[in-house]
N, C-alpha and C positions, 0 to 999 in steps of 0.2 A: 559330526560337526568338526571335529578335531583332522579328520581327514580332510573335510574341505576348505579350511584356513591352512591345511601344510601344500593342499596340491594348489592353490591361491597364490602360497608366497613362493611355489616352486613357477609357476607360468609368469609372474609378474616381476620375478628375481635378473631373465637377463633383461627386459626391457628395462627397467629401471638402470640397468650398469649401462644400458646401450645410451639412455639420455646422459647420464652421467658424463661415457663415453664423449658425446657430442661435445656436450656443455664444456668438456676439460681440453679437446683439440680445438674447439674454438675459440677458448683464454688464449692459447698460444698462437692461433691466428691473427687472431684481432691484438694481441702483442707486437708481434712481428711485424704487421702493417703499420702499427702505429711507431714503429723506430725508424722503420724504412721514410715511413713521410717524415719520419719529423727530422731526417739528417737532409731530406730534398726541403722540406722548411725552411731549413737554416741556410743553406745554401742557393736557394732562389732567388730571384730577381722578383719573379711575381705569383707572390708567396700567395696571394687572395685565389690565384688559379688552382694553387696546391691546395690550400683548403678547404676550395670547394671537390676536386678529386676527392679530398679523404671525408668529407663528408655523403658523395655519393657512394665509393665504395663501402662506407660505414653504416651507410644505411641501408645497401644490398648484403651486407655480409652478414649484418643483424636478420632481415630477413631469412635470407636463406636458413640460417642457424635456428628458428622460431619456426618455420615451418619443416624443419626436420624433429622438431621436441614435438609437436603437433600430432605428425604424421605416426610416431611412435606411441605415441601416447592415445590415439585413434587405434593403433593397433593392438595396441593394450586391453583396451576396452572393448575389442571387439574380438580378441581372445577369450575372456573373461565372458561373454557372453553365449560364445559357442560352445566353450568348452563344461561349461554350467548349465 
């Protein structure tokens, strides 16, 4: 039993840093997006054009970032499966 909760948290140890991973360059993504818009915000004429951009990029970027925590997370489990 003790063996199969260590080789467990040894397969599930980088998947979990890998979403981690995601999770934390895509703070800094969606950071940087949102400074980038929001100095063309302020500086715009037709500012309603600008936010709907950051609302379509923000809604693909969320995507994307959800369907890679998914994808990992499938793979996780489907480690977890084989390897048991």
């Amino acid at each position: 039993m003790i063996l199969y909760i260590s080789a467990l948290s040894v397969i599930t140890s980088p998947f979990s840093f890998l979403i981690l991973l995601i999770c934390f360059f895509s703070l800094f993504f969606l950071i940087s997006l949102a400074k980038g818009l929001l100095v063309l915000f302020i500086f715009s004429n037709n500012q309603l054009l600008v936010l709907l951009i950051f609302i379509i990029v923000s809604f693909i970027s969320f995507s994307f970032i959800s369907a890679l925590i998914i994808m990992v997370s499938f793979l996780l489990l489907i480690s977890v499966f084989f390897f048991f």
